[in-house]
PADO-169780 format. One record per residue (C-alpha): residue number from 0; x, y, z. Coordinates in steps of 0.05 Angstrom, whole numbers, plus 5000, padded with zeros to 4 digits. Example, Ala and Ser with C-alpha at 12.3 -4.5 7.8 and 13.67 -1.06 7.14 Angstrom:
@nr->0&X->5246&Y->4910&Z->5156
@nr->1&X->5273&Y->4979&Z->5143
end
This chain:
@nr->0&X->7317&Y->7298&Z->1449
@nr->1&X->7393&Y->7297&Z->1469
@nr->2&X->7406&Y->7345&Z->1408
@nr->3&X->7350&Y->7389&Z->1423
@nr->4&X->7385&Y->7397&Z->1499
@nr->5&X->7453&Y->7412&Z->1479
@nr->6&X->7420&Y->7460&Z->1428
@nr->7&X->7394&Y->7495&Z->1493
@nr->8&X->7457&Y->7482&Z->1528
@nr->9&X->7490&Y->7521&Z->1482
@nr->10&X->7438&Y->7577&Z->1471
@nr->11&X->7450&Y->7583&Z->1556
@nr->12&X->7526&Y->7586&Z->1557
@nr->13&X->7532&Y->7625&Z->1500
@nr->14&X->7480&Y->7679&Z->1527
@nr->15&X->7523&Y->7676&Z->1592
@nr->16&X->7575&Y->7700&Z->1566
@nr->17&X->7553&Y->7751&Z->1520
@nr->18&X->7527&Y->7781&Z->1588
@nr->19&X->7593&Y->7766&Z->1626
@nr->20&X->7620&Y->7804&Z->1575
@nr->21&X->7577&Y->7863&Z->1561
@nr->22&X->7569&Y->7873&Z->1642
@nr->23&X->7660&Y->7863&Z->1633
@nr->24&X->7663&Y->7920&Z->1584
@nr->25&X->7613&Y->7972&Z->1620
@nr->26&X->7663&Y->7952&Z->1687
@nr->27&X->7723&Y->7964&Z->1646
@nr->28&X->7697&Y->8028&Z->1613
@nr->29&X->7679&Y->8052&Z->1691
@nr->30&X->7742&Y->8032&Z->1720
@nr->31&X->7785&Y->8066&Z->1662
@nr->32&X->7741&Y->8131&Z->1671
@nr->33&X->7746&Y->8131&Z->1746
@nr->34&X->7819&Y->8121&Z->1739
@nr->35&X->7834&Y->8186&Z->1697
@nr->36&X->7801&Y->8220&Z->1760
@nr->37&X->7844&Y->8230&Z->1820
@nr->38&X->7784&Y->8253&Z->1860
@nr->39&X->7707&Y->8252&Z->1853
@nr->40&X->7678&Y->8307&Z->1879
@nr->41&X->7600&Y->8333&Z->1881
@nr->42&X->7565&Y->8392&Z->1903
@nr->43&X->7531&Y->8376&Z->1974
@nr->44&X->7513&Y->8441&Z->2012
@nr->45&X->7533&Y->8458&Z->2081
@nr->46&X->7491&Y->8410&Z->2137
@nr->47&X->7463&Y->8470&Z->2177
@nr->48&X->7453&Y->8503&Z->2115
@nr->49&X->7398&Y->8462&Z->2088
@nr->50&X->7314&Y->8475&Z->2107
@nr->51&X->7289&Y->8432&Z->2051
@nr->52&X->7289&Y->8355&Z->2033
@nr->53&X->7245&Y->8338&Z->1990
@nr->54&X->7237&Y->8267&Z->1951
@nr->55&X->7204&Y->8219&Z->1913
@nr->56&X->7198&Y->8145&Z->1929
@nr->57&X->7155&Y->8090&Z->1898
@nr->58&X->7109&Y->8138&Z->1869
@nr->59&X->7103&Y->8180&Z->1942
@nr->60&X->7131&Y->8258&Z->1942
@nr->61&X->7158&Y->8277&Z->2012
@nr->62&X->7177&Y->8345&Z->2027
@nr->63&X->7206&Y->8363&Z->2095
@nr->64&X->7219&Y->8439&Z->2125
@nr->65&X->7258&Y->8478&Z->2181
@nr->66&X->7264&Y->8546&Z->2181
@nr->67&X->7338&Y->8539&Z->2198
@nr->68&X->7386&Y->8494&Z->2231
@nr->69&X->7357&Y->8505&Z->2302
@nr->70&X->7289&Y->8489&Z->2288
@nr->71&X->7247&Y->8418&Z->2284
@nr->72&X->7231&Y->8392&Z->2220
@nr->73&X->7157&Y->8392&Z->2195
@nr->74&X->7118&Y->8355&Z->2144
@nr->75&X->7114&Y->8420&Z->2092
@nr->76&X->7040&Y->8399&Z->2071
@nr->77&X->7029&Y->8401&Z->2142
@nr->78&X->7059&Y->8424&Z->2200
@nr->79&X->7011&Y->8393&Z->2255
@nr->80&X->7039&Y->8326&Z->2229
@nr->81&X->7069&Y->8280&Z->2284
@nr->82&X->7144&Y->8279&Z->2248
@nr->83&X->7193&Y->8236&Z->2287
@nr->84&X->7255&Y->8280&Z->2280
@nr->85&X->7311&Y->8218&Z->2275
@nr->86&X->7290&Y->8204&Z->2203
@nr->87&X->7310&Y->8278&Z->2179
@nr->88&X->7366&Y->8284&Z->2228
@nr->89&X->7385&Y->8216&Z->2194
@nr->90&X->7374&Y->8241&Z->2124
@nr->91&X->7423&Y->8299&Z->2134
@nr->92&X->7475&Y->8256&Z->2162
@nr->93&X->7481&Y->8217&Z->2093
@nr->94&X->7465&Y->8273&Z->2055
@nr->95&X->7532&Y->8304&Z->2092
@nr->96&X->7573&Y->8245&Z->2088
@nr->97&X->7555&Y->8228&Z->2005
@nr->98&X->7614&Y->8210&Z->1980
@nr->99&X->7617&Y->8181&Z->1910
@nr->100&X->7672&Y->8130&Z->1897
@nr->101&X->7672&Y->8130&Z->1819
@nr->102&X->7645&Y->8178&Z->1762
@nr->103&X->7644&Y->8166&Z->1689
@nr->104&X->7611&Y->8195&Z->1628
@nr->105&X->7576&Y->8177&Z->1571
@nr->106&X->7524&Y->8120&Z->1559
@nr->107&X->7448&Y->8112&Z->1567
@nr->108&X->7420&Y->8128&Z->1635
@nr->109&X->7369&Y->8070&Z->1626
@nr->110&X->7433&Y->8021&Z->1631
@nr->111&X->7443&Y->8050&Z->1701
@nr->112&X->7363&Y->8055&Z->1723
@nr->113&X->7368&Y->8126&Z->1719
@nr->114&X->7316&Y->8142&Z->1672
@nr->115&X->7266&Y->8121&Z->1724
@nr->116&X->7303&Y->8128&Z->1790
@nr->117&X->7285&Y->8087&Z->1851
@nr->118&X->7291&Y->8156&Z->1885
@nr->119&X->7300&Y->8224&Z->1880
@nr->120&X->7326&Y->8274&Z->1931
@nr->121&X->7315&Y->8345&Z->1924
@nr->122&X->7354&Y->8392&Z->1976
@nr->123&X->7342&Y->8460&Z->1989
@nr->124&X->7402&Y->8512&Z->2031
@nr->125&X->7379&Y->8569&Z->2061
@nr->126&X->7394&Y->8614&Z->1996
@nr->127&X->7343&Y->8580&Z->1968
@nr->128&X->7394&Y->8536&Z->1922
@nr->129&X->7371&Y->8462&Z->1898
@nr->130&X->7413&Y->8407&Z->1896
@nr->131&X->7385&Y->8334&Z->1867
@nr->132&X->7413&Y->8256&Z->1875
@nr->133&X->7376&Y->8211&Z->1839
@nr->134&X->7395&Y->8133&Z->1856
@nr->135&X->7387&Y->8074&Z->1792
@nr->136&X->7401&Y->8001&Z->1790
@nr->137&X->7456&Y->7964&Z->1833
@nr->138&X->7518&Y->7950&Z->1809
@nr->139&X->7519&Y->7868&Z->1817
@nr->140&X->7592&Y->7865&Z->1817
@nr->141&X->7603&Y->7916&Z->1867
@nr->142&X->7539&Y->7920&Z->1900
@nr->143&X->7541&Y->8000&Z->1898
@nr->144&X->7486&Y->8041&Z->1860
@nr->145&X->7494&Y->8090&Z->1808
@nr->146&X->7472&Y->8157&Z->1820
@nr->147&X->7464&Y->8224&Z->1778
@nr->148&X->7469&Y->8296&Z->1806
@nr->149&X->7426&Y->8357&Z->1783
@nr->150&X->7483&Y->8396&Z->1762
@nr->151&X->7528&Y->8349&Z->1725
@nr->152&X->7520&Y->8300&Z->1656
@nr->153&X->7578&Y->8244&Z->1708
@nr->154&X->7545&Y->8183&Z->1730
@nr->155&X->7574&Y->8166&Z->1801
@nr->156&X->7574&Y->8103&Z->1848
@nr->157&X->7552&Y->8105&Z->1912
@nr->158&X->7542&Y->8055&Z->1971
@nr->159&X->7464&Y->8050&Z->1999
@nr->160&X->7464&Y->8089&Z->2051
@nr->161&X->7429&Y->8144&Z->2001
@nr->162&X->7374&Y->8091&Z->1980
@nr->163&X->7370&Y->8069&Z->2049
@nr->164&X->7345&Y->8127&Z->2091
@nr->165&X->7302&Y->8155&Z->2035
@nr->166&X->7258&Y->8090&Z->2020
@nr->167&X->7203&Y->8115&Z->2064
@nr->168&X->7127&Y->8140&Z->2059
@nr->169&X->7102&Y->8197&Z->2100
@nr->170&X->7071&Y->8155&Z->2146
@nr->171&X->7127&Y->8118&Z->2168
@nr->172&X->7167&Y->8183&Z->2182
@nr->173&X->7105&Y->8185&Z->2240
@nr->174&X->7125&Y->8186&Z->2310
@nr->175&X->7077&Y->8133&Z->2340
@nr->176&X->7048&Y->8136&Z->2417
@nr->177&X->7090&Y->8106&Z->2471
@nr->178&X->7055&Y->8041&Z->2499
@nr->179&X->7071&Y->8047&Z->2572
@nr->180&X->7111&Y->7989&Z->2611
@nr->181&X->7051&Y->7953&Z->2657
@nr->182&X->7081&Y->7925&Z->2704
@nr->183&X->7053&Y->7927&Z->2773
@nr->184&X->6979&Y->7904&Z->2739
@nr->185&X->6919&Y->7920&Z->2791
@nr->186&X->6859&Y->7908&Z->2741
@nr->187&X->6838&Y->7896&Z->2671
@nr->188&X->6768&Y->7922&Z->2647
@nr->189&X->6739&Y->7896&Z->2582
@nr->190&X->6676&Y->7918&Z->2553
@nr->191&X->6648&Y->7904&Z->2479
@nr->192&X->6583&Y->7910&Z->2462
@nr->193&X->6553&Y->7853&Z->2490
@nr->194&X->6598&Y->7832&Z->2550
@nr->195&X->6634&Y->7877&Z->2609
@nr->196&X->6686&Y->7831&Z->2643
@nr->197&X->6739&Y->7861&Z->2706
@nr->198&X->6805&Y->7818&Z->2720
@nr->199&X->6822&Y->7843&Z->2788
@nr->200&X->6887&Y->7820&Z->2811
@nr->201&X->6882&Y->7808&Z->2894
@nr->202&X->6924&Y->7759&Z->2931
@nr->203&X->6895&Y->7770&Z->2991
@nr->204&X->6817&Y->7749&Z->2967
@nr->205&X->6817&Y->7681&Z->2987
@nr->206&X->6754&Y->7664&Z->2938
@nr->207&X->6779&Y->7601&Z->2919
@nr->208&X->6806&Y->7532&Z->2948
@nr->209&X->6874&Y->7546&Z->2936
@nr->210&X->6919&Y->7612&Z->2947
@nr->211&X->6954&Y->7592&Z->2879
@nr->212&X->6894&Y->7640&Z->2845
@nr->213&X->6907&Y->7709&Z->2854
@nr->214&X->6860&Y->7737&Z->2795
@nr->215&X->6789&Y->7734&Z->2796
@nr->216&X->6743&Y->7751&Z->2737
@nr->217&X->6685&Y->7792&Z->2758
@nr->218&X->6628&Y->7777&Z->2702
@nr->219&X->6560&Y->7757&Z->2687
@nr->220&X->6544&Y->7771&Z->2764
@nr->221&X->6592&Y->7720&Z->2784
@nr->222&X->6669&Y->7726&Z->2813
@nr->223&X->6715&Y->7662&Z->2782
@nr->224&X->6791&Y->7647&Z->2796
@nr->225&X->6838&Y->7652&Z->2738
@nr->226&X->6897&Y->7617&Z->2724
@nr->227&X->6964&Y->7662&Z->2736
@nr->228&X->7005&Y->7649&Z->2688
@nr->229&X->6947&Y->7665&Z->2633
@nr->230&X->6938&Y->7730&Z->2660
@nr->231&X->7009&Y->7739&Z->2660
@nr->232&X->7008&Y->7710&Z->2592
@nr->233&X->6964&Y->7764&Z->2574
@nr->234&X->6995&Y->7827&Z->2592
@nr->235&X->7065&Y->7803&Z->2569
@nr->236&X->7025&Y->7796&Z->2499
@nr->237&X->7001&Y->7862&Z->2519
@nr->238&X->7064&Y->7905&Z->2535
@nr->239&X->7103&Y->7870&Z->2478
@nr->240&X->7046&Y->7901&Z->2427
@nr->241&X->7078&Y->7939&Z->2373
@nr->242&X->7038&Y->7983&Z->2322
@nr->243&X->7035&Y->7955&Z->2260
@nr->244&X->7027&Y->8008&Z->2214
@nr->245&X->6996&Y->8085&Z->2231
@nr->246&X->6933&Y->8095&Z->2184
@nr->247&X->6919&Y->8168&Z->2208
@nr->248&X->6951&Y->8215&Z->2254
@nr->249&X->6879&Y->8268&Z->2252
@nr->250&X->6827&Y->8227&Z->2246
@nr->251&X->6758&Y->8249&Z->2258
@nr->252&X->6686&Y->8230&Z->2269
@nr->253&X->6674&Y->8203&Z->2200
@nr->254&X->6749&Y->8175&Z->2195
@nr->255&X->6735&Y->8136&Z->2256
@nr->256&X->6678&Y->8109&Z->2236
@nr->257&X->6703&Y->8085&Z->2171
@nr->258&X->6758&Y->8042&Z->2216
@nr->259&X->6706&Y->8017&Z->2276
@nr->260&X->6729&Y->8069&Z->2328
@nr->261&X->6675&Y->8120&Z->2332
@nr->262&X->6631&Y->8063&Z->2365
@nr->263&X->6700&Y->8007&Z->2387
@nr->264&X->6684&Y->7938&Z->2381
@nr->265&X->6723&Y->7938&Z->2445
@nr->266&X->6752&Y->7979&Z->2498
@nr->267&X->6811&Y->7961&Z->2547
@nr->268&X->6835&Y->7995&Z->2606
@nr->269&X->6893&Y->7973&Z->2647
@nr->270&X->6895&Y->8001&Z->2719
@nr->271&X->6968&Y->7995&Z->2738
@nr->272&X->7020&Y->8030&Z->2789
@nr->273&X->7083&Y->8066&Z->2758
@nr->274&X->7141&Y->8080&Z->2795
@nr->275&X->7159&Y->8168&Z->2786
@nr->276&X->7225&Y->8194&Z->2797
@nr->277&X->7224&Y->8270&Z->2825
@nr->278&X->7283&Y->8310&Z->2835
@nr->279&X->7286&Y->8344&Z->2900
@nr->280&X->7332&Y->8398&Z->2877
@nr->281&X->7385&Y->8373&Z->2931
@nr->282&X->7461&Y->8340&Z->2917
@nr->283&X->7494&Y->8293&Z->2955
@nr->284&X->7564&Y->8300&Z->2972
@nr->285&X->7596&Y->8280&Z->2916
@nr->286&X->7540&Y->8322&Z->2871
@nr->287&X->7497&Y->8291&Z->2843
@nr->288&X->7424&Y->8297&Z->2847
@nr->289&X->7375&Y->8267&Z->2901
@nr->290&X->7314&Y->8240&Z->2881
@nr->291&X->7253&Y->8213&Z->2911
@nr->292&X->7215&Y->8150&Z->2881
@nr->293&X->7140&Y->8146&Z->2890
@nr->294&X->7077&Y->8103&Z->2861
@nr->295&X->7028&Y->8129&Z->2829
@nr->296&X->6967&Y->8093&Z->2796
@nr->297&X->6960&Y->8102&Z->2717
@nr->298&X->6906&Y->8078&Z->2673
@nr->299&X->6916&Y->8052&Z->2594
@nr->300&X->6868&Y->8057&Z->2545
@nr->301&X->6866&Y->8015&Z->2477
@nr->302&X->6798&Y->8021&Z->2436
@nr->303&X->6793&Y->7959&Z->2384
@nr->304&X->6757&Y->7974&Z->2322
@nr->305&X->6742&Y->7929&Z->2253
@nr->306&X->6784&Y->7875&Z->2231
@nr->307&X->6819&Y->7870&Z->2173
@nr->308&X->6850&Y->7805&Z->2141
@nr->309&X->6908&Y->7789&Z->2195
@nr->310&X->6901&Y->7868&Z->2234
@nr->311&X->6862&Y->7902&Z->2274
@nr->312&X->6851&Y->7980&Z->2267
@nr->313&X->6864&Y->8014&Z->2337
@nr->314&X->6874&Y->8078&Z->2373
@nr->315&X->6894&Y->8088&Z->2452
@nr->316&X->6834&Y->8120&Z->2482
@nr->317&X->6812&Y->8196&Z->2456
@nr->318&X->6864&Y->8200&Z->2413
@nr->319&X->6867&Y->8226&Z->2340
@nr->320&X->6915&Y->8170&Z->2310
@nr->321&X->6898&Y->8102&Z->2290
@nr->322&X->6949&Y->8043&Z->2280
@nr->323&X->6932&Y->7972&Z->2265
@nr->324&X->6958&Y->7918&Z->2313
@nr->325&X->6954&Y->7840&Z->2305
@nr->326&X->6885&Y->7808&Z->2299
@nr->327&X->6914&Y->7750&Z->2346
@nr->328&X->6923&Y->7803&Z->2404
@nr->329&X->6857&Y->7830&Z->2388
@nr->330&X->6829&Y->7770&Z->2405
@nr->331&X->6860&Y->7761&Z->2461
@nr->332&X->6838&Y->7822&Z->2496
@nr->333&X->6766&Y->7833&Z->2466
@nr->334&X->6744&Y->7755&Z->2492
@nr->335&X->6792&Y->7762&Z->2562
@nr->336&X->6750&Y->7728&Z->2618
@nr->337&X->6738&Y->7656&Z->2652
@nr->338&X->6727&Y->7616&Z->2591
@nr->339&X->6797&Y->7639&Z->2559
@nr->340&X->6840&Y->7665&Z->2626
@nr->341&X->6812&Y->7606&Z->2677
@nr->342&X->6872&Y->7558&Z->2697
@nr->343&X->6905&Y->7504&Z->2645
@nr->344&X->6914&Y->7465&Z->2713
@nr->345&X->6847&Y->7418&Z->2742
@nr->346&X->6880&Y->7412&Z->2814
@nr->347&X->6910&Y->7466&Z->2846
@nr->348&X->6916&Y->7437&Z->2914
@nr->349&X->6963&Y->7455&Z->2958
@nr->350&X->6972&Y->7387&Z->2989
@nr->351&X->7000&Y->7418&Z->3066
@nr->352&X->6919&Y->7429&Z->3073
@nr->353&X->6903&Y->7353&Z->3053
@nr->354&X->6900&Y->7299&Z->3120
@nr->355&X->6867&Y->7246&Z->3074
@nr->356&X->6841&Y->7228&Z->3010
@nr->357&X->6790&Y->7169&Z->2990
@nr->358&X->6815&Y->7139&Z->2923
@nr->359&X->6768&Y->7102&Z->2883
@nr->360&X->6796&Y->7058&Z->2825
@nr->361&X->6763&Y->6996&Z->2788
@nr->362&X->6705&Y->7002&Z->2844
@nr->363&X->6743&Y->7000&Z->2899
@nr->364&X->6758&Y->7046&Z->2956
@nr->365&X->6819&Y->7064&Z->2990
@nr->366&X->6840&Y->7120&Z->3044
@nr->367&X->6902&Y->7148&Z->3038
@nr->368&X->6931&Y->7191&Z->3100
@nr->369&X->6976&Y->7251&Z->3090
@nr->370&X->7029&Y->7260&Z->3147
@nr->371&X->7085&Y->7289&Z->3162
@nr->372&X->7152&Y->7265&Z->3197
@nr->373&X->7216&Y->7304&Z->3227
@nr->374&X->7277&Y->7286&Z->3202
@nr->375&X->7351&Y->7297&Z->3220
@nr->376&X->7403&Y->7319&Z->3168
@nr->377&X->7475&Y->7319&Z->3187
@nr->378&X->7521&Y->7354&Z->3144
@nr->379&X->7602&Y->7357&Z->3153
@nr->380&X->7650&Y->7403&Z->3127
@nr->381&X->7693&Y->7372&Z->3085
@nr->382&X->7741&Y->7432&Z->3074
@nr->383&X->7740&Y->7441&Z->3155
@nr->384&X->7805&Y->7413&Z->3189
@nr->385&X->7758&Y->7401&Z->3257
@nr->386&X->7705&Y->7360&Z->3207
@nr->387&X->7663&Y->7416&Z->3233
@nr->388&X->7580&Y->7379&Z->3227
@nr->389&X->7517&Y->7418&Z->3222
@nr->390&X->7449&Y->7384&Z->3231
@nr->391&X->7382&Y->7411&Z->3206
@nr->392&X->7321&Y->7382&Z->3215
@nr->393&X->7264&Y->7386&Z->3160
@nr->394&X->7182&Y->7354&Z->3156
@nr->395&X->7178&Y->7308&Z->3111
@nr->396&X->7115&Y->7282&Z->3073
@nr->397&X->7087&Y->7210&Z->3099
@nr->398&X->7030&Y->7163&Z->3072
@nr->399&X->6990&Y->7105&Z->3103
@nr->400&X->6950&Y->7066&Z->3055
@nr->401&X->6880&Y->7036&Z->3074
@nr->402&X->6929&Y->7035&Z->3149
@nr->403&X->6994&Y->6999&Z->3124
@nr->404&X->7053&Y->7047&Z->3117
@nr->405&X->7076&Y->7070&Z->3049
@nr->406&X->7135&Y->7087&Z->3008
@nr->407&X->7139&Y->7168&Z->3020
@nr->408&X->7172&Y->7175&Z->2952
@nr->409&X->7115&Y->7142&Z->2913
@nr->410&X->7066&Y->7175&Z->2952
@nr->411&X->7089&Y->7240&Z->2927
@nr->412&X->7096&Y->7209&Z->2855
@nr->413&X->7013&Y->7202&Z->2865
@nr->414&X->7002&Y->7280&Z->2880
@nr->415&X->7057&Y->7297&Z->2831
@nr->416&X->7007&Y->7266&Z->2773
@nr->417&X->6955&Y->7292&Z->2814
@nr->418&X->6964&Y->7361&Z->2808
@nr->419&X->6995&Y->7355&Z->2737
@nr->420&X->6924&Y->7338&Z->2704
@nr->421&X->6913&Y->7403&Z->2650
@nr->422&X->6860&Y->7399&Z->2603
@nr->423&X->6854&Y->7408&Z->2530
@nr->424&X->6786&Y->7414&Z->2515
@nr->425&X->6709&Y->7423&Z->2535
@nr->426&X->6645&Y->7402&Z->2524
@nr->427&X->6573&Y->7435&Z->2524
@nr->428&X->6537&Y->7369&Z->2546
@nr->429&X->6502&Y->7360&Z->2605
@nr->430&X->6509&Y->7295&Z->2613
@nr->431&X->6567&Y->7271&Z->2645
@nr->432&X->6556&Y->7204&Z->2616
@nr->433&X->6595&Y->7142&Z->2637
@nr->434&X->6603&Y->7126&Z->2707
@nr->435&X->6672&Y->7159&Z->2737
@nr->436&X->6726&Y->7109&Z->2733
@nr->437&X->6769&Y->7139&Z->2791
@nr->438&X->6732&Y->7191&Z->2842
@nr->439&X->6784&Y->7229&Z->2890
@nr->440&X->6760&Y->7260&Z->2959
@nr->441&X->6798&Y->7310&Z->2991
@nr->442&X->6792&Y->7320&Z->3063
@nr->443&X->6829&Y->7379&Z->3082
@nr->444&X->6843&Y->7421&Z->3150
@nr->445&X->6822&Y->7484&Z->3119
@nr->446&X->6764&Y->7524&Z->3141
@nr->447&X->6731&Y->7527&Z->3078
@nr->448&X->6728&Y->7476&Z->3023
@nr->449&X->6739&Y->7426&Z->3078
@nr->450&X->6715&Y->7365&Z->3037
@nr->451&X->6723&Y->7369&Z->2952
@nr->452&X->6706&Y->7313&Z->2899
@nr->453&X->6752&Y->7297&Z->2840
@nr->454&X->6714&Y->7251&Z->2788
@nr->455&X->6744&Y->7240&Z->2717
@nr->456&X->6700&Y->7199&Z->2675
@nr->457&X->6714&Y->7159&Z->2601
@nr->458&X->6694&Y->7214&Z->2545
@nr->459&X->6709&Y->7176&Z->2482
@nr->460&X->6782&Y->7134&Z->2473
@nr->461&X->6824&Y->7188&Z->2485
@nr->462&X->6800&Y->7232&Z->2530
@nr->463&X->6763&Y->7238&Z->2601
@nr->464&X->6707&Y->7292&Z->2625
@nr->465&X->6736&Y->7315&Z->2702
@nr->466&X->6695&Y->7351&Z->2745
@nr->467&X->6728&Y->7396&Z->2799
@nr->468&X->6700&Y->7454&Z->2824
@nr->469&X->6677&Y->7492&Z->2769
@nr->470&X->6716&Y->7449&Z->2723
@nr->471&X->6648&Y->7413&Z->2702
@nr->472&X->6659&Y->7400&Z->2626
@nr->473&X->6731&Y->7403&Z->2614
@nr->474&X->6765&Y->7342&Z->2580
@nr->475&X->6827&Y->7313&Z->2602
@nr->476&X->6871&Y->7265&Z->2557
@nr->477&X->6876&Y->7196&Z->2577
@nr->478&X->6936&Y->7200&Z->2591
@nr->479&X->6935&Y->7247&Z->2648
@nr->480&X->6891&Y->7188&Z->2683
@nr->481&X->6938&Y->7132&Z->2660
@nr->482&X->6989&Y->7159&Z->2694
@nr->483&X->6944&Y->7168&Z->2752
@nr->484&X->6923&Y->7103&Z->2768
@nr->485&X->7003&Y->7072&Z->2755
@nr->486&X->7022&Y->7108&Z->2810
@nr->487&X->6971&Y->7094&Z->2858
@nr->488&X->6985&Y->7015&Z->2835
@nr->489&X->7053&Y->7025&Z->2853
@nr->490&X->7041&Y->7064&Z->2918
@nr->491&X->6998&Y->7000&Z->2934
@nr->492&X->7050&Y->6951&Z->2910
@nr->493&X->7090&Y->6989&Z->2961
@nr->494&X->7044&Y->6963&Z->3014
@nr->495&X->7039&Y->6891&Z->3007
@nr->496&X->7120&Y->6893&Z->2999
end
């Protein structure tokens, strides 16, 4: 076995260098040729002079037109195409700057990948002259790449930039829609086939217990709260959407139909205010224009078609050009609502509202009463040669347990893992099973939802089922209630101290 590996051994270092060499002598032979040149020059036409770029790139022939240096570029099979002019304006900035640094003659063009180019460029002046670059392997020592010209038998090296800007299909020389910035969000309408769901955002609706919601779900006949930061969630998601690829820039009837749009699995439209600059056609005094800045209500549309492995096909709404975007958001939008919007957080409480709660842990009942205290800072100014004080008075929180006074700092531990309860989970059963093993009442000075019941009940070893208005089903981890009842035991510890 040890002769058979330095057999191989061998084999590998002497096939190293046989390559070091051969790749050695084809360096030295370009060097020595490049050296008997004091410059390397090639034909490139004028910049304004050229209409025509035409080339060929993994088996893809794209020809571009102008009729002269004024004009747009067009796709030359058809005009109506939606070209985004940076990538020809691009193209003719390289095409103007190519500048080979070596030439040489001689050898096979297959040693260079020019036999089968990764591309070819075709250019085209205004006289109706043709000029080609065709662009082979990489050079591994000098990471340039070999090119050939049209009108000479030299083989040049050239840096990227030529392989660069021309490694492109038609269809991602397409300029794509703008998605608009939504910013100032007013409502969210989602329809599918079988469900129509609004997410209306208004903070003055007071449909809920607490003021925290400001989104409401209109659906199934019913209005529910929604948790802010998953709407918010949401249209970040939203405005950060990017199209993936473009899959047609004319589609019609048929075409839509073959990608799910004639008849969209979903449709979206986001009612939002944008802010529009107008010039007034006045200066100031130091010239420069005045404009006026006013709000105006827009609407986006995004129609969701079939899915397709990790995309979605797409389109904005009556347009001609469809895209694919990421299944993930797709979801997202098309199943938007209560179930996958309503608030991560059980208890949303703003405590201010709460004058008692009645605690019951291990079968036993306790009142706790909220309060509130005035107290006194004074605050002197150390870098003030008079010691100059300031006093300032804020409310503090205060607790009485079952009538004793409390520690104020663990009493505001207790809300603190309170309000921090979040669930992970639900359940479709009925049946809320076990007995709760701590029930919360909240008596609160608010006109509505004066009096509100927090029960969280044993659901298997790790978690708990809670029920708090409309929270009927959701599971909380064990945790969440762990941490609970320590801090009401050491609010009560507090107590008999």
């Amino acid at each position: 076995k040890l002769l058979i590996m330095l057999c191989v051994l061998g084999a590998l270092v002497g096939g190293y260098f046989i390559l070091d060499a051969v790749n050695a002598n084809q360096e030295e032979a370009e060097t020595v040729a490049a050296d008997t040149e004091e410059t390397v020059e090639i034909t490139i036409p004028e910049k304004s002079d050229i209409v025509g770029i035409s080339y060929e790139y993994d088996g893809e022939t794209v020809a571009l037109t102008r009729e002269d240096s004024t004009a747009d570029w067009v796709y030359a099979d058809d005009d109506a195409f939606p070209l985004d002019q940076t990538y020809p304006a691009q193209m003719l900035a390289v095409i103007d700057a190519l500048e080979p640094t070596r030439e040489f003659s001689g050898g096979n063009l297959a040693d260079y990948g020019l036999d089968e180019p990764d591309v070819i460029v075709n250019v085209t002046d205004i006289d109706g002259n043709e000029y080609q670059y065709s662009i082979g392997a990489e050079n591994e020592l000098t990471y340039e790449y070999y090119m050939a010209t049209g009108d000479s038998d030299m083989i040049y090296t050239v840096d990227s930039s030529l392989l660069d800007n021309f490694s492109y299909g038609l269809f991602d020389l397409i300029e794509t829609e703008d998605v608009p910035a939504m910013n100032n969000v007013e409502s969210i309408d989602v329809t599918t086939g079988t469900r129509s769901v609004v997410l209306n955002y208004d903070p003055d609706a007071n449909l809920s217990y607490s003021d925290a919601f400001v989104w409401y779900s209109d659906e199934d006949g019913q209005t529910y709260p929604l948790g802010t930061d998953e709407v918010e969630s949401l249209m970040d998601d939203l405005n950060a959407m990017t199209w993936r690829a473009c899959l047609s820039y004319n589609a019609d009837k048929s075409t839509l139909g073959t990608y799910g749009l004639e008849e969209p699995a979903a449709t979206i439209v986001v009612r939002y205010m944008a802010d529009v600059t107008t010039a007034t056609g006045e200066t100031d005094e130091n010239g420069d224009a005045i404009t006026t800045t006013t709000s105006e209500e827009r609407a986006f549309t995004l129609e969701l078609g079939s899915f397709v492995g990790d995309y979605c096909y797409a389109r904005l709404g009556g347009s001609s050009m469809v895209y694919t975007i990421d299944a993930t958001l797709a979801d997202e939008l098309m199943l938007a609502g209560y179930s996958s919007l309503r608030s991560s957080t059980i208890c949303a409480l703003d405590f201010d509202t709460v004058g008692s709660m009645d605690i019951t842990i291990d079968g036993e009942t306790h009142t706790i009463v909220l309060g509130t205290e005035t107290v006194e800072v004074t605050d002197t100014d150390s870098d003030s040669d008079d010691d100059t004080a300031t006093t300032t008075t804020t409310q503090d929180r205060t607790f009485t347990l079952d009538g004793e006074t409390a520690d104020n700092d663990l009493g505001d531990a207790l809300l603190d893992a309170i309000g921090s309860i979040t669930w992970n989970g639900d359940t479709a059963d009925s049946d809320a099973g076990s007995l709760p093993e701590v029930t919360i009442v909240f008596h609160r000075t608010t006109d509505t939802f004066t009096d509100m019941e927090l029960t969280l009940s044993r659901y298997g070893s790790t978690a708990y089922r809670v029920m708090f208005e409309g929270a009927d089903g959701l599971l909380v981890s064990a945790d969440y209630v762990t941490a609970l009842t320590d801090a009401f035991d050491s609010l009560s510890e507090s107590v008999s101290e």
